[in-house]
C-alpha positions in Angstrom: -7.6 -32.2 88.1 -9.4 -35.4 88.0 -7.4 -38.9 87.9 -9.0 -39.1 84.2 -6.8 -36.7 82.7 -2.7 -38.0 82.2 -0.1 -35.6 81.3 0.9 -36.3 78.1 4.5 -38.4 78.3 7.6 -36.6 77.2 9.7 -37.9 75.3 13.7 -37.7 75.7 15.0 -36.4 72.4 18.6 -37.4 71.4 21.0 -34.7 70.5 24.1 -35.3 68.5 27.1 -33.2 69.5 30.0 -33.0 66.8 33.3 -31.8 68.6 35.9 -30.8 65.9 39.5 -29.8 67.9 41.7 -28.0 66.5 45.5 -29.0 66.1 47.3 -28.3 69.3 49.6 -25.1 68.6 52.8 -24.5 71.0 52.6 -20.5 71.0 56.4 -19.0 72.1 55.1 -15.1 71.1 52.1 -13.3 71.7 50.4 -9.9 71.0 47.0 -8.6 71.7 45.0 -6.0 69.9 41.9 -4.3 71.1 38.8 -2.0 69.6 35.9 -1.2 71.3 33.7 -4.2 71.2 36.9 -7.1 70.9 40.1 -8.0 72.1 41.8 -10.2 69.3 44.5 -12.6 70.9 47.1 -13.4 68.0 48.9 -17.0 69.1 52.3 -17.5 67.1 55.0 -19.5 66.3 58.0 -18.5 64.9 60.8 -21.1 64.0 64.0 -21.0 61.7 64.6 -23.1 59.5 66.6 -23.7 55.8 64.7 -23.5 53.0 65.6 -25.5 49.9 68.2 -23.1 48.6 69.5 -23.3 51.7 68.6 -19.7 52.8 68.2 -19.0 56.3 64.1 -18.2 56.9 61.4 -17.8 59.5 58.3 -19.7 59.2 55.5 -17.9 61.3 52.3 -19.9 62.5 49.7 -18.4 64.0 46.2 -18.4 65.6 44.1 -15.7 66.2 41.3 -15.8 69.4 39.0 -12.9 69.7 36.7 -12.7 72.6 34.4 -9.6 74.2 35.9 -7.5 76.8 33.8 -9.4 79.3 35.3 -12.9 77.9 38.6 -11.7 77.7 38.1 -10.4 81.5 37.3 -13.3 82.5 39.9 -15.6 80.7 42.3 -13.0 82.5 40.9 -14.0 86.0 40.5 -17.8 85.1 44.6 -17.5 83.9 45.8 -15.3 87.3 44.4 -17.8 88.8 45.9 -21.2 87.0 49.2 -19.6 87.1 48.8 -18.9 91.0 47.7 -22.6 91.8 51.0 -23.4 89.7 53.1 -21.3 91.6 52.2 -22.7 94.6 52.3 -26.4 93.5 56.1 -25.8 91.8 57.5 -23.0 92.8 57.7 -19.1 91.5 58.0 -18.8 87.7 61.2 -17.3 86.9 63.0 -15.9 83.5 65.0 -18.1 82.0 68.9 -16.6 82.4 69.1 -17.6 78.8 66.2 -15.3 78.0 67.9 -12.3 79.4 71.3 -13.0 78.0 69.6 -12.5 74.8 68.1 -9.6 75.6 71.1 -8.1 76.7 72.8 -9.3 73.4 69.6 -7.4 71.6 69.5 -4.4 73.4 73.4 -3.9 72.9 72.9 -4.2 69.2 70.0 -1.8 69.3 72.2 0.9 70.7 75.2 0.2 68.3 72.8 0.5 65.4 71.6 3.5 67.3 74.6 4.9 67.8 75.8 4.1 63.9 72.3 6.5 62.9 73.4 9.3 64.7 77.0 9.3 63.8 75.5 9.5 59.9 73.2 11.9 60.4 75.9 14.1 62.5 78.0 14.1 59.5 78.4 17.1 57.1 76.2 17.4 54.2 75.6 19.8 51.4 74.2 22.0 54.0 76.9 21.9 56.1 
C-alpha cells in the first residue's frame, strides 16, 4: 500500500433508540404454561373490591411473558440466583404465618364441602 492511497473516513452514524416501559404490575399469583417451543409466564393480580351496586367482585389484572425454553432456563438461573444473594443479605425467606392460617382455613372448607358431596351422593335414590 503506498502513502497515496487513504482509507476512506467512516463516518459515526447516529441511532435513535425509543424505550417504551410498560406500567409497573405488582403480581400476588402466578401460573405458567408450556408447549414445545414456549413457556408462557401469566403475571396476575387479583383484588376485591365493591362494585357500584355494591356487589362483592374480583377484578383480575394480568400480564402474560412468553420466552423459549432456553430464555426461560435462563431467567430461572438469573432468579435462583437473585433470590440467593437476597437470602444472604436479609435473611431466609419464610411463609407468612398469615399465609398458612388461610390455608388451613381453605383446606378445612375443602374437606367439609368434600365431605357434604359424599354424604349426597351416599343417600338413597330411585335405585336404592
Amino acid at each position: 500500500m503506498t502513502k497515496d492511497k487513504k482509507e476512506p473516513e467512516q463516518v459515526p452514524q447516529q441511532v435513535n433508540i425509543r424505550v417504551k416501559d410498560g406500567d409497573q404490575f405488582y403480581a400476588n399469583e402466578t401460573s405458567i404454561n408450556f408447549g414445545p417451543v414456549e413457556f408462557s409466564i401469566d403475571f396476575k393480580c387479583i383484588s376485591h373490591l365493591q362494585d357500584i351496586a355494591n356487589h362483592n367482585a374480583m377484578m383480575l389484572r394480568h400480564n402474560i411473558v412468553i420466552l423459549t425454553p432456553f430464555h426461560a432456563k435462563s431467567f430461572l438461573e438469573v432468579l435462583q440466583r437473585s433470590v440467593k444473594e437476597y437470602e444472604d443479605k436479609f435473611g431466609t425467606i419464610k411463609k407468612p404465618a398469615e399465609l398458612d392460617k388461610a390455608e388451613k382455613i381453605f383446606k378445612k372448607e375443602q374437606n367439609k364441602i368434600l365431605k357434604e358431596e359424599k354424604l349426597e351422593n351416599t343417600s338413597n335414590t330411585y335405585f336404592g
